[in-house]
mmCIF file of the C-alpha atoms, coordinates in Angstrom:
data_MODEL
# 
_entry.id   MODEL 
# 
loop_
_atom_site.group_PDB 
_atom_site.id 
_atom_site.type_symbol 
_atom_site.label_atom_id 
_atom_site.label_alt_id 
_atom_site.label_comp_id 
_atom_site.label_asym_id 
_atom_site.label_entity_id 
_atom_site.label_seq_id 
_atom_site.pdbx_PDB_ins_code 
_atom_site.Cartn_x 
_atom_site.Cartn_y 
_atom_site.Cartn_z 
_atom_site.occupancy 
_atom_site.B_iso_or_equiv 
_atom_site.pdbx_formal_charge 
_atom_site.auth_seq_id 
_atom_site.auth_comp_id 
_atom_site.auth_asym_id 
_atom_site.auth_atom_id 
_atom_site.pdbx_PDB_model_num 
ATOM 1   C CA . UNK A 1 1   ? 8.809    44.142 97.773  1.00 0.00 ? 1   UNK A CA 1 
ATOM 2   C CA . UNK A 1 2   ? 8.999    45.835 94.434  1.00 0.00 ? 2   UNK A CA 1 
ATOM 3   C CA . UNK A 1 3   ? 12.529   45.194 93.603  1.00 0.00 ? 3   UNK A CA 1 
ATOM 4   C CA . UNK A 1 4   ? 12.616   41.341 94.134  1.00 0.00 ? 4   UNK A CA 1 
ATOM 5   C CA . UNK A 1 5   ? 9.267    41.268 92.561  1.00 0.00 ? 5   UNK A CA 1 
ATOM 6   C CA . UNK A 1 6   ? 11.568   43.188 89.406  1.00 0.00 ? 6   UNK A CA 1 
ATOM 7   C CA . UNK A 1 7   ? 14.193   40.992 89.792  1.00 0.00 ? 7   UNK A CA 1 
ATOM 8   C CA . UNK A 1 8   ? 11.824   38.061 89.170  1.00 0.00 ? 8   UNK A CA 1 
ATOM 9   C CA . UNK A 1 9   ? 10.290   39.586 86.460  1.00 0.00 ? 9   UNK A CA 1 
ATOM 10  C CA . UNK A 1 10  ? 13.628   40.133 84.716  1.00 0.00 ? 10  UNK A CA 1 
ATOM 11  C CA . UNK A 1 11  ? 14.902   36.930 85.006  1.00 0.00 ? 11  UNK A CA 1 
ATOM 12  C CA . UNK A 1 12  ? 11.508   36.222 82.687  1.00 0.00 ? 12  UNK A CA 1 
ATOM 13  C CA . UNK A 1 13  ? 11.968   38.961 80.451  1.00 0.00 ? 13  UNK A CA 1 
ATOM 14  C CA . UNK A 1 14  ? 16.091   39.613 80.212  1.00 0.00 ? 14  UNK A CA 1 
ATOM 15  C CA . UNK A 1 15  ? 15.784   41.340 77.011  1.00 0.00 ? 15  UNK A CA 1 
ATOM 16  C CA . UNK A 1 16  ? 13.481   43.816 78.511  1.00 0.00 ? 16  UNK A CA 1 
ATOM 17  C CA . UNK A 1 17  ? 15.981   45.484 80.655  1.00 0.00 ? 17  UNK A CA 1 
ATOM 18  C CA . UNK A 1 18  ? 17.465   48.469 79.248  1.00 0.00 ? 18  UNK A CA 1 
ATOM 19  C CA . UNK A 1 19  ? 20.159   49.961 80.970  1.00 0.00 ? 19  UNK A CA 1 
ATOM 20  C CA . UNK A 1 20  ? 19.499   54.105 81.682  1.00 0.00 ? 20  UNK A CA 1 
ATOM 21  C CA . UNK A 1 21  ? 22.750   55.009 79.039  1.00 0.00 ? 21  UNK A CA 1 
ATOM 22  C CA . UNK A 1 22  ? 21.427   53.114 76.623  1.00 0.00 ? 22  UNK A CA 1 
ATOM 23  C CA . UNK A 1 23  ? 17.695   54.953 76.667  1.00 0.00 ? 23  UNK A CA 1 
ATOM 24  C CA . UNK A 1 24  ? 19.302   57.859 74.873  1.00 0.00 ? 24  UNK A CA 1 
ATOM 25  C CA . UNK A 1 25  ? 20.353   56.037 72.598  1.00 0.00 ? 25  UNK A CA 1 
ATOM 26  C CA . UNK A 1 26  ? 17.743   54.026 71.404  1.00 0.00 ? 26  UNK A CA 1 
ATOM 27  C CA . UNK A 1 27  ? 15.349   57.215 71.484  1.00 0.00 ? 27  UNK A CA 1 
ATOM 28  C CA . UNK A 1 28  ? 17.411   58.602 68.802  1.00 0.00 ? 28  UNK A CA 1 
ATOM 29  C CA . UNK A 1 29  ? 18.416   55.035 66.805  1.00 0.00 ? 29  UNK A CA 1 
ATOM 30  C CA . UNK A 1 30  ? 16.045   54.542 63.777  1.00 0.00 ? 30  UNK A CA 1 
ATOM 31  C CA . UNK A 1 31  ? 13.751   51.671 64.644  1.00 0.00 ? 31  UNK A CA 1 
ATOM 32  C CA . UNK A 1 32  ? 15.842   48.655 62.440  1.00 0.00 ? 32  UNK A CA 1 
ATOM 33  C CA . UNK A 1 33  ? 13.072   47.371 59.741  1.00 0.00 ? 33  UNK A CA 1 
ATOM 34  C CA . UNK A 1 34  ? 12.294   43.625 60.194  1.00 0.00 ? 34  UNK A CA 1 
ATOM 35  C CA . UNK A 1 35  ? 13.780   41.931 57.737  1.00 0.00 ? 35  UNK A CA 1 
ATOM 36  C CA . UNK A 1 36  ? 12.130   38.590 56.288  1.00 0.00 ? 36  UNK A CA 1 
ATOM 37  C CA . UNK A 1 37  ? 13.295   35.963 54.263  1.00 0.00 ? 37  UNK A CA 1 
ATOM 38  C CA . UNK A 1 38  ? 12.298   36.498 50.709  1.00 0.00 ? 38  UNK A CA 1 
ATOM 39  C CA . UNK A 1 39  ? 9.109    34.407 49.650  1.00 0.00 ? 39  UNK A CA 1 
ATOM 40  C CA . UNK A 1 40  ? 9.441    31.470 47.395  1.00 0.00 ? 40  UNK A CA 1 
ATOM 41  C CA . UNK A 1 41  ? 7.689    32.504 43.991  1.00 0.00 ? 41  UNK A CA 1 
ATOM 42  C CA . UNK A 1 42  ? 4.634    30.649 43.874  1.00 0.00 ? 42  UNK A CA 1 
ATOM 43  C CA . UNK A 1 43  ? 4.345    27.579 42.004  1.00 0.00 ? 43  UNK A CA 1 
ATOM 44  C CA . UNK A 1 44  ? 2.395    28.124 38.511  1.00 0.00 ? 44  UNK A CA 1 
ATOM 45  C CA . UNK A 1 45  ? 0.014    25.525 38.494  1.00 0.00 ? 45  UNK A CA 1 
ATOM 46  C CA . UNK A 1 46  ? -0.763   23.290 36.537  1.00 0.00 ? 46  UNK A CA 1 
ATOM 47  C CA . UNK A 1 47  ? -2.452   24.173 33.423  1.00 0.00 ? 47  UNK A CA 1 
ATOM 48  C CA . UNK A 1 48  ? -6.000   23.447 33.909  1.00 0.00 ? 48  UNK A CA 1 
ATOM 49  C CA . UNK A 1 49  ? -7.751   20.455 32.159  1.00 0.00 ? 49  UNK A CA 1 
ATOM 50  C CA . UNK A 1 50  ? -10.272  20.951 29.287  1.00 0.00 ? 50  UNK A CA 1 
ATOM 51  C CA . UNK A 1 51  ? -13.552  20.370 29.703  1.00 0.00 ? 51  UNK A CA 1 
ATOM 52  C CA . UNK A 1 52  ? -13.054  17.330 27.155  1.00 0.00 ? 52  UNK A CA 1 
ATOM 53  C CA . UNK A 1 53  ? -10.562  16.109 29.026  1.00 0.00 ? 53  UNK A CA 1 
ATOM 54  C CA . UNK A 1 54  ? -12.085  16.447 32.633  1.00 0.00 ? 54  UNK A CA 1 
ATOM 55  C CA . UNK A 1 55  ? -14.976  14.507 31.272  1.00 0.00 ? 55  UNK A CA 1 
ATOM 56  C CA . UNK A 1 56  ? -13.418  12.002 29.707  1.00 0.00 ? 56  UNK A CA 1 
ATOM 57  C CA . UNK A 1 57  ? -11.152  11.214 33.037  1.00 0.00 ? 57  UNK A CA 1 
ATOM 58  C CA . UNK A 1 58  ? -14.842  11.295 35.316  1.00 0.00 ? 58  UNK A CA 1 
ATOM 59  C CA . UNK A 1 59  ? -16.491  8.993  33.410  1.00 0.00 ? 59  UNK A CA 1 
ATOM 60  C CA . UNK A 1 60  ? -13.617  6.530  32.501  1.00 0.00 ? 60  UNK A CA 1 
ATOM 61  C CA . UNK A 1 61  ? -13.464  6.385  36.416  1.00 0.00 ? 61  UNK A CA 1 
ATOM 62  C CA . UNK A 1 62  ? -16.784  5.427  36.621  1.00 0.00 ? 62  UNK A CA 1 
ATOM 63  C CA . UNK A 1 63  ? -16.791  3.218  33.799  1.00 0.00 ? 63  UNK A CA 1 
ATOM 64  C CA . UNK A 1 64  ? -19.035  4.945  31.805  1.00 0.00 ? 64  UNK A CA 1 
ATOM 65  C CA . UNK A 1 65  ? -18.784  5.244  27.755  1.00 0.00 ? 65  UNK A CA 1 
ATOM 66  C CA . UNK A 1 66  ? -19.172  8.390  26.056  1.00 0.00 ? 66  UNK A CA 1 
ATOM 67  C CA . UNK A 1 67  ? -22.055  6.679  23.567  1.00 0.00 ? 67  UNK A CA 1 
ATOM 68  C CA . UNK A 1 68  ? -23.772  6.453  27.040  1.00 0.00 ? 68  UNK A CA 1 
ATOM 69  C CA . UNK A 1 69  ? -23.446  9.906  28.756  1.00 0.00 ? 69  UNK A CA 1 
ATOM 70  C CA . UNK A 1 70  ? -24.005  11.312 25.228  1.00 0.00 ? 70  UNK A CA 1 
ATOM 71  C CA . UNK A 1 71  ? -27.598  9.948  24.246  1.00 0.00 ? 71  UNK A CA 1 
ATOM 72  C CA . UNK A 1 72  ? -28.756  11.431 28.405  1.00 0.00 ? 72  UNK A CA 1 
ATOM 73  C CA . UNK A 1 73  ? -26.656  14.843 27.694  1.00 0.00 ? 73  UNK A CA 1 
ATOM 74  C CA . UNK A 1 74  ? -28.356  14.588 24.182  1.00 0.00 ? 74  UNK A CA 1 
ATOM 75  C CA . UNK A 1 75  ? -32.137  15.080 25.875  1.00 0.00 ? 75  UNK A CA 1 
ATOM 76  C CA . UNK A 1 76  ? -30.962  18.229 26.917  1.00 0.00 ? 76  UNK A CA 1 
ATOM 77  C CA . UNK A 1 77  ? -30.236  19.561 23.861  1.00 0.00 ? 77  UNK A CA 1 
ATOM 78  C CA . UNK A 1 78  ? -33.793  18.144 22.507  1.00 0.00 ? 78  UNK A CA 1 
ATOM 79  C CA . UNK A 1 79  ? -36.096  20.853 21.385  1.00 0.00 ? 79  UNK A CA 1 
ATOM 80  C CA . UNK A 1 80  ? -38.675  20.321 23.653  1.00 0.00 ? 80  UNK A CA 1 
ATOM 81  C CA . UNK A 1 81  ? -35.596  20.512 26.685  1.00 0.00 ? 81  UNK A CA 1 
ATOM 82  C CA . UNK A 1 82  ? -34.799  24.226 24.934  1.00 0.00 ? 82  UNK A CA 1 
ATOM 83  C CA . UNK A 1 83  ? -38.834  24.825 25.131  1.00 0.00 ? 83  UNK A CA 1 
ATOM 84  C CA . UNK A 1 84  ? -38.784  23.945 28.938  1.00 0.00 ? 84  UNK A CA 1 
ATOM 85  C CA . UNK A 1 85  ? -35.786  25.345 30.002  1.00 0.00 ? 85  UNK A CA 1 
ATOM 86  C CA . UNK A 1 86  ? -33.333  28.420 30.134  1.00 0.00 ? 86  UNK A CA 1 
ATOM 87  C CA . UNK A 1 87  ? -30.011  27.723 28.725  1.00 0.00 ? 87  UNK A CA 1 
ATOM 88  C CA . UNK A 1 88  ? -28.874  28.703 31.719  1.00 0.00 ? 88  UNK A CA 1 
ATOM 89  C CA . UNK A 1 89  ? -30.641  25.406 33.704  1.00 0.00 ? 89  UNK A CA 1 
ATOM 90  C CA . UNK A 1 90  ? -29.668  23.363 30.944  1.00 0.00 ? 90  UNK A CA 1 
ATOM 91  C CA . UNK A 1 91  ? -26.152  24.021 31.245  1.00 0.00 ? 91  UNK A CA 1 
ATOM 92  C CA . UNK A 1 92  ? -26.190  23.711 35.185  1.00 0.00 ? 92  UNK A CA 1 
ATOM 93  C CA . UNK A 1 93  ? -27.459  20.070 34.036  1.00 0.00 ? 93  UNK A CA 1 
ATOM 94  C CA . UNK A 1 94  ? -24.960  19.792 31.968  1.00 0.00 ? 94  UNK A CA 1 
ATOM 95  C CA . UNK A 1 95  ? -22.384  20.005 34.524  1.00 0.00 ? 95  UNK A CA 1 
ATOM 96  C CA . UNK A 1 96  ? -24.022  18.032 37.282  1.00 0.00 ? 96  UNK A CA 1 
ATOM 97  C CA . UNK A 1 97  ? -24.296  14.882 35.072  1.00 0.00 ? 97  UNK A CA 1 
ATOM 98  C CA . UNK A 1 98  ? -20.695  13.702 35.435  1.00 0.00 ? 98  UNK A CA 1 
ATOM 99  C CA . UNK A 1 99  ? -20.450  14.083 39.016  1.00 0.00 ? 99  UNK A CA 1 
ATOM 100 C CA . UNK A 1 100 ? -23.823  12.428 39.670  1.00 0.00 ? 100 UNK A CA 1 
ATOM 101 C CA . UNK A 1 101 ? -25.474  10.291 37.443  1.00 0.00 ? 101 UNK A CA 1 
ATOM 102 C CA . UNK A 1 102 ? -22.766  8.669  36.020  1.00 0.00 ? 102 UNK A CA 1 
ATOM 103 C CA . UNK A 1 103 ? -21.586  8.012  39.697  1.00 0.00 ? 103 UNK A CA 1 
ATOM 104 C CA . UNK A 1 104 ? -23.224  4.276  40.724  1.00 0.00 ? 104 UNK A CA 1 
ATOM 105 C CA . UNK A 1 105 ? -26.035  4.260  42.826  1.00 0.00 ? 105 UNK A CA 1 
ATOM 106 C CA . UNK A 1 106 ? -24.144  2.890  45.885  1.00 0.00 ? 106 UNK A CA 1 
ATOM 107 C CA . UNK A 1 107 ? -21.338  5.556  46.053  1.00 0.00 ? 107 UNK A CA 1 
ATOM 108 C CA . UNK A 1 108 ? -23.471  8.300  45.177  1.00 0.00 ? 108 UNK A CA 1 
ATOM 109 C CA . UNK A 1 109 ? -23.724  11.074 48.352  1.00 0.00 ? 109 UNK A CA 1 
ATOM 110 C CA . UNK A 1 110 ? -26.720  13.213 49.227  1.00 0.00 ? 110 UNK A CA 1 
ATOM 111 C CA . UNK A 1 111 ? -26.348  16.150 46.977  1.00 0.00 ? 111 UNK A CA 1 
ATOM 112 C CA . UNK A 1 112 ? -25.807  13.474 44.321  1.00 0.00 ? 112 UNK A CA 1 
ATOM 113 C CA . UNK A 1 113 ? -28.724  11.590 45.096  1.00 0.00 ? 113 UNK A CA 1 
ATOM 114 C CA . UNK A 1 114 ? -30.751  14.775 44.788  1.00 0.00 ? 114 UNK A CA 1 
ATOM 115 C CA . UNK A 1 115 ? -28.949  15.847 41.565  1.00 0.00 ? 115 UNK A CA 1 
ATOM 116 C CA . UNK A 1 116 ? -30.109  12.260 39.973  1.00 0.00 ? 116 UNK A CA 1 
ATOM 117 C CA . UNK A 1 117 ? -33.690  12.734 41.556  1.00 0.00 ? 117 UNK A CA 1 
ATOM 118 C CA . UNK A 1 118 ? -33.710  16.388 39.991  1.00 0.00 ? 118 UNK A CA 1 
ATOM 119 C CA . UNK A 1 119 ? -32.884  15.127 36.587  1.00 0.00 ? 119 UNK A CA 1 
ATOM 120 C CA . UNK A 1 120 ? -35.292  12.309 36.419  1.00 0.00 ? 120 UNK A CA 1 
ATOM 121 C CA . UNK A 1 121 ? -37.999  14.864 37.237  1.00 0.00 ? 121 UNK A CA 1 
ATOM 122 C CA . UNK A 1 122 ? -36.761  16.670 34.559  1.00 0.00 ? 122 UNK A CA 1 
ATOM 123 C CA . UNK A 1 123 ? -36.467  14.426 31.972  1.00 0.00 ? 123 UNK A CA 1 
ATOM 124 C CA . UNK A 1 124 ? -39.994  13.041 33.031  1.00 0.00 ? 124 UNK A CA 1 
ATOM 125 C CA . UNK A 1 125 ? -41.283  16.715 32.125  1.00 0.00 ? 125 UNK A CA 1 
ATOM 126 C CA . UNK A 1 126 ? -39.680  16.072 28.754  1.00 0.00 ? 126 UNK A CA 1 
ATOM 127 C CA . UNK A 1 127 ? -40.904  12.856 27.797  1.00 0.00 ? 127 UNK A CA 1 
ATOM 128 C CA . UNK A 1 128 ? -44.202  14.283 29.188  1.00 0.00 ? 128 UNK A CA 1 
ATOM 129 C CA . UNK A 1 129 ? -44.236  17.134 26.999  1.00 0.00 ? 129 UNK A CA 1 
ATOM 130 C CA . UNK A 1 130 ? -42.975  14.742 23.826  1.00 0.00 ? 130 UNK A CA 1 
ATOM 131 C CA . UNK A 1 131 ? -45.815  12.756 24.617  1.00 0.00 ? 131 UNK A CA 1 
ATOM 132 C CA . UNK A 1 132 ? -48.533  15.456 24.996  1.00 0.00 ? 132 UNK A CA 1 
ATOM 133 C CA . UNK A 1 133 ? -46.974  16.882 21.416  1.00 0.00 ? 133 UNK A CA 1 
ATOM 134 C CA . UNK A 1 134 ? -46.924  13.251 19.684  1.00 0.00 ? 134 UNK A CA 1 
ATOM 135 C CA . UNK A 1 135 ? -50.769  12.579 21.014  1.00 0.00 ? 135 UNK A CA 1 
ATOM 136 C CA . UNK A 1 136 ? -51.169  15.800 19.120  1.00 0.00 ? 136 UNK A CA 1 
ATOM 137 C CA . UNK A 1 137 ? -49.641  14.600 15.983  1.00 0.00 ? 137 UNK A CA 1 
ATOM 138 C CA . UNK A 1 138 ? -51.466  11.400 15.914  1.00 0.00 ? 138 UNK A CA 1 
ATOM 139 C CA . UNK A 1 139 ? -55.021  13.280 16.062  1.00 0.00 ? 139 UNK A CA 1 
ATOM 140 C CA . UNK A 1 140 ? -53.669  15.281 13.807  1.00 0.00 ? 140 UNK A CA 1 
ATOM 141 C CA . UNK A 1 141 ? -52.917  12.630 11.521  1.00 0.00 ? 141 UNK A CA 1 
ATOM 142 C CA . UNK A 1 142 ? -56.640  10.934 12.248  1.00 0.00 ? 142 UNK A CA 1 
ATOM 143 C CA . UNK A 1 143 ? -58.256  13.843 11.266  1.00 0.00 ? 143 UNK A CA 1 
ATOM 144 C CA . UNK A 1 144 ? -56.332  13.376 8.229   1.00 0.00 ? 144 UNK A CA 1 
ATOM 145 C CA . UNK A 1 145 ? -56.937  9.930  7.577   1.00 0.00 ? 145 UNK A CA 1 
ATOM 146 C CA . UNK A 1 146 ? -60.440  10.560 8.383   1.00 0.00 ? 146 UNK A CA 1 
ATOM 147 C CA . UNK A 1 147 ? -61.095  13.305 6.017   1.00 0.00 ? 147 UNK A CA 1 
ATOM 148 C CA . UNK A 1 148 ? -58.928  10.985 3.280   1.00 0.00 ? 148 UNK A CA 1 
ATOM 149 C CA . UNK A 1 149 ? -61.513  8.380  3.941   1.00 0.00 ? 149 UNK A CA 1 
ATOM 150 C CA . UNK A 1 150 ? -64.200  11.202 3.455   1.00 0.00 ? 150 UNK A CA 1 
ATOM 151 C CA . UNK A 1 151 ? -62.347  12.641 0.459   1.00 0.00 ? 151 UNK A CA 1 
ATOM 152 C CA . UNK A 1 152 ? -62.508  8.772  -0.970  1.00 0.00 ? 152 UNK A CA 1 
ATOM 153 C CA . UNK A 1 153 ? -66.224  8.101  -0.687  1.00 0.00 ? 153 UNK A CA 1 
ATOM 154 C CA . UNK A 1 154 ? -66.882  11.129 -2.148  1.00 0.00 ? 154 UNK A CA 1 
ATOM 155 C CA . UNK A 1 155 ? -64.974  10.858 -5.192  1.00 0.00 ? 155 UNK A CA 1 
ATOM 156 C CA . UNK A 1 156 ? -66.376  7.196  -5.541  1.00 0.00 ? 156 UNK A CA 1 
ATOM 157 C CA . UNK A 1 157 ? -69.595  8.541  -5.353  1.00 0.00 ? 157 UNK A CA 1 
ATOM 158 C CA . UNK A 1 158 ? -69.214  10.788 -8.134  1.00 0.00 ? 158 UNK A CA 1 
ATOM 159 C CA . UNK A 1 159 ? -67.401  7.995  -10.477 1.00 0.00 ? 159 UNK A CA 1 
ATOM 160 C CA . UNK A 1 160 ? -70.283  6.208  -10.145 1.00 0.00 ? 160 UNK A CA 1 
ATOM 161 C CA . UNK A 1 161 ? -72.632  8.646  -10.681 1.00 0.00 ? 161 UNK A CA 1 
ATOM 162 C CA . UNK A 1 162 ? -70.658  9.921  -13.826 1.00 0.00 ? 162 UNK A CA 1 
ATOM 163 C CA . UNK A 1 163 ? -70.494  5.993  -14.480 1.00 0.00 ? 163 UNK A CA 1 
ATOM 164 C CA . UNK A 1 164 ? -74.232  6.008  -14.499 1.00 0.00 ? 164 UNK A CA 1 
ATOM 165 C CA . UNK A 1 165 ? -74.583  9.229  -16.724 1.00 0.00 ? 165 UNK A CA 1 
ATOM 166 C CA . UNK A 1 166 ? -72.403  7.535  -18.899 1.00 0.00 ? 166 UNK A CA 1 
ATOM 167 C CA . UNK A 1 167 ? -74.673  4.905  -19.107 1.00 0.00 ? 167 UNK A CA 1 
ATOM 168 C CA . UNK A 1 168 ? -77.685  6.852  -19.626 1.00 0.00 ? 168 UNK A CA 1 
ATOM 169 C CA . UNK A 1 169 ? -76.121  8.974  -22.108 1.00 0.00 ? 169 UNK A CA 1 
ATOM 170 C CA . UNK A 1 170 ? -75.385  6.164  -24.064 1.00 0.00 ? 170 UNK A CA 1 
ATOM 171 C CA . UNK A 1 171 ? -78.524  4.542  -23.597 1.00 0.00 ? 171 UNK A CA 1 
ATOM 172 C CA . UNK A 1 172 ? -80.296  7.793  -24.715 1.00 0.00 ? 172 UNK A CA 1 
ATOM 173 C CA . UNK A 1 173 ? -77.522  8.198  -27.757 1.00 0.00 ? 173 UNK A CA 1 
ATOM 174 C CA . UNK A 1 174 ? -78.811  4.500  -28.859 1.00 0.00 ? 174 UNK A CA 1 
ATOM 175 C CA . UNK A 1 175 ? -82.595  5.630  -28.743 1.00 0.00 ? 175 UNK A CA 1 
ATOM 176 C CA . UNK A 1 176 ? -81.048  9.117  -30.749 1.00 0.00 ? 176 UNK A CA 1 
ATOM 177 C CA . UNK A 1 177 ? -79.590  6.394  -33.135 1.00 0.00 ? 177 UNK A CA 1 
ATOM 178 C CA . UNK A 1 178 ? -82.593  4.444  -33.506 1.00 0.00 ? 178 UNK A CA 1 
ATOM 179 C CA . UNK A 1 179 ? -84.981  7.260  -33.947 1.00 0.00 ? 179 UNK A CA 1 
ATOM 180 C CA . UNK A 1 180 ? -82.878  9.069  -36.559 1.00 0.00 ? 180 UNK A CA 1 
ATOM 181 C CA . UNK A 1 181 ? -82.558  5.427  -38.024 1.00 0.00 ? 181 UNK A CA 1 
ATOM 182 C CA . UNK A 1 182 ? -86.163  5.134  -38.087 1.00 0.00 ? 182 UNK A CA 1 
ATOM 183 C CA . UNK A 1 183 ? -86.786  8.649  -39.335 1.00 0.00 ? 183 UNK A CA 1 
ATOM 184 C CA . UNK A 1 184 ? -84.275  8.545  -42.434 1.00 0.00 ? 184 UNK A CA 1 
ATOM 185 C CA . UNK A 1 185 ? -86.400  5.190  -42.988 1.00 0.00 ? 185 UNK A CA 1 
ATOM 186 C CA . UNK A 1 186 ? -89.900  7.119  -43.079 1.00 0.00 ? 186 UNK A CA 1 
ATOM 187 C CA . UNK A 1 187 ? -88.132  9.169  -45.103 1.00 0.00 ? 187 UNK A CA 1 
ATOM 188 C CA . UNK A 1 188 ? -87.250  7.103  -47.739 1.00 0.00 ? 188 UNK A CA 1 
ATOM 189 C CA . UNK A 1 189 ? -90.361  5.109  -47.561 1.00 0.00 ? 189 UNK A CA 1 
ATOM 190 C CA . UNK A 1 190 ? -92.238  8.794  -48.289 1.00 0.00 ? 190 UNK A CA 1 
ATOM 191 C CA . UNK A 1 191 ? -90.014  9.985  -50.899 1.00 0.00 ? 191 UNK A CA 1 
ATOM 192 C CA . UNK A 1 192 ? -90.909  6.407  -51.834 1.00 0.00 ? 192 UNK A CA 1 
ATOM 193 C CA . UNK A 1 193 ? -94.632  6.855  -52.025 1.00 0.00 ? 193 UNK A CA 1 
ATOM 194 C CA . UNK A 1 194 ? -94.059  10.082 -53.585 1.00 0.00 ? 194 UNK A CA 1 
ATOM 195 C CA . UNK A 1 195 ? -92.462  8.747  -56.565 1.00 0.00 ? 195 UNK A CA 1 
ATOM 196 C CA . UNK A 1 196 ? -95.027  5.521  -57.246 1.00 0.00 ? 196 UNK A CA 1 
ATOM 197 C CA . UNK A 1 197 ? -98.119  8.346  -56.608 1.00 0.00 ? 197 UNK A CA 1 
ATOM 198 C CA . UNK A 1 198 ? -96.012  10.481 -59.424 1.00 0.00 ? 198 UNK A CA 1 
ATOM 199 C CA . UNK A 1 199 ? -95.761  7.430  -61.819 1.00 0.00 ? 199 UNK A CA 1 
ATOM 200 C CA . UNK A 1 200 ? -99.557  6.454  -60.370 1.00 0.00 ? 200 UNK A CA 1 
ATOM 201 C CA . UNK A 1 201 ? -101.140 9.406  -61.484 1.00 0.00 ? 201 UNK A CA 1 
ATOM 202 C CA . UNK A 1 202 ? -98.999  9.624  -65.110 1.00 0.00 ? 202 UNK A CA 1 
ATOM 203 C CA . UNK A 1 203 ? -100.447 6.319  -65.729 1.00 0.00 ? 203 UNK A CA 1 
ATOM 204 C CA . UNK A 1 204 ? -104.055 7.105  -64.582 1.00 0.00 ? 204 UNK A CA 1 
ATOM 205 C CA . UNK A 1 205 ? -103.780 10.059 -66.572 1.00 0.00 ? 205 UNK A CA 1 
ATOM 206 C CA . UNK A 1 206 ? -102.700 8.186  -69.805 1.00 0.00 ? 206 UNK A CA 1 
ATOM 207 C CA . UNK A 1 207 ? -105.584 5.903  -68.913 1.00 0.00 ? 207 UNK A CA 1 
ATOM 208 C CA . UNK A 1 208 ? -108.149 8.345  -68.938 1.00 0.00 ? 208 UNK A CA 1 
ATOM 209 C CA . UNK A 1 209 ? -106.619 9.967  -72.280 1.00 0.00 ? 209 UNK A CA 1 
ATOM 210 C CA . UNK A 1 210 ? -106.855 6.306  -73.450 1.00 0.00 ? 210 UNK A CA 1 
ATOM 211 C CA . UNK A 1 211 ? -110.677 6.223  -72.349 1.00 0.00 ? 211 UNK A CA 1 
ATOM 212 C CA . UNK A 1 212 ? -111.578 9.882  -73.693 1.00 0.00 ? 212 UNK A CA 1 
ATOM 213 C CA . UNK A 1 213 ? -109.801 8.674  -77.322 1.00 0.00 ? 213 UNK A CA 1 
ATOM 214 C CA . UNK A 1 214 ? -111.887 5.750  -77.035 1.00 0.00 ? 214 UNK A CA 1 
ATOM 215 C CA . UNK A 1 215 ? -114.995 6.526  -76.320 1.00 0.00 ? 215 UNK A CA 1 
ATOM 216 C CA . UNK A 1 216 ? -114.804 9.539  -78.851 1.00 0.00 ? 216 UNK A CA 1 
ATOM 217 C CA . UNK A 1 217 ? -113.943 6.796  -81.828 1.00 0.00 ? 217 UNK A CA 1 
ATOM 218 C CA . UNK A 1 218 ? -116.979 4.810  -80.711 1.00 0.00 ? 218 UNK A CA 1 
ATOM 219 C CA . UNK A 1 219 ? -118.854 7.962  -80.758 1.00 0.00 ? 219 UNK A CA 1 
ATOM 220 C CA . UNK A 1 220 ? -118.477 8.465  -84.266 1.00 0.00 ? 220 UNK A CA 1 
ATOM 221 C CA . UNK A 1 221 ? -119.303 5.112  -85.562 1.00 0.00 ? 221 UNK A CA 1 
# 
């Protein structure tokens, strides 16, 4: 009954039998605090890389120079990258370069995979956008060129035609020339004329004082 199925039970569980004087007792016994063993002081550890330092280990383990991860983290930092994206992307870049594209394309796992794919989209954008803004430049500089070339015709135009008013000017100063020439000759030619009419009429005018003294002598003979 009961008591062999306690006796059974007790053979199990020795420690759980309590003897009736003993219940007093250990009613009024302060429960005895578990003691523990005292922990081991945790291990400091070690002090953490630099970033520098972390970098330098990932891609000398992937045999990757720092010329080469620098000129690809270098896009990042490109102007047109800081037009495109937050800092806060760029940075996030940044960190996933070392851990995926400098990892070779046959150890590379999923997420890395997609981190590579993500990047080449990006830098695509970039060299999209460097390309849309250089296409700019160069019409830019056409339209340049082109009104240069304008600028050029124009001012040949006008050499010549101060060239040709040159010409004329001193085609028309050599006609000035002659005709003053020519004048200053007519001049001289009248005050010329002038003088021989003077001495013309003196002499015609001793002549006819001549003529009068004559004929008034032959009058009186």
């Amino acid at each position: 009954g009961a008591s062999a199925a306690q006796a059974i039970w007790l053979r199990c569980h020795p420690c759980a039998f309590v003897p009736p004087a003993f219940k007093g007792l250990l009613a009024i016994m302060p429960a005895q605090k578990k003691t523990t063993a005292p922990k081991r002081a945790a291990e400091a550890p070690p002090a953490e890389e630099t970033a520098a330092k972390k970098l330098a280990t990932n891609l000398k383990k992937h045999n990757v120079t720092q010329a080469a991860y620098k000129q690809i983290a270098e896009v990042l930092e490109h102007p047109v990258a800081k037009e495109l994206f937050t800092e806060e992307t760029r940075e996030m870049f940044l960190v996933m370069l070392p851990h995926s594209i400098c990892v070779p394309c046959d150890e590379r796992q999923d997420f890395q995979v997609n981190a590579v794919t993500m990047f080449s989209q990006v830098m695509n954008q970039i060299l999209e956008k460097m390309q849309s803004s250089l296409e700019v430049e160069n019409g830019k500089v056409a339209g340049a060129e082109a009104k240069k070339e304008d600028f050029e015709a124009k001012i040949q135009a006008a050499d010549a035609s101060l060239k040709a008013a040159m010409a004329v000017g001193t085609e028309r100063q050599a006609e000035l020339d002659g005709a003053i020439e020519k004048t200053n000759t007519a001049q001289a030619e009248l005050a010329k004329a002038k003088e021989e009419q003077v001495t013309g009429e003196a002499a015609l005018t001793a002549a006819r004082e001549n003529k009068e003294a004559l004929e008034a002598g032959l009058t009186g003979v």
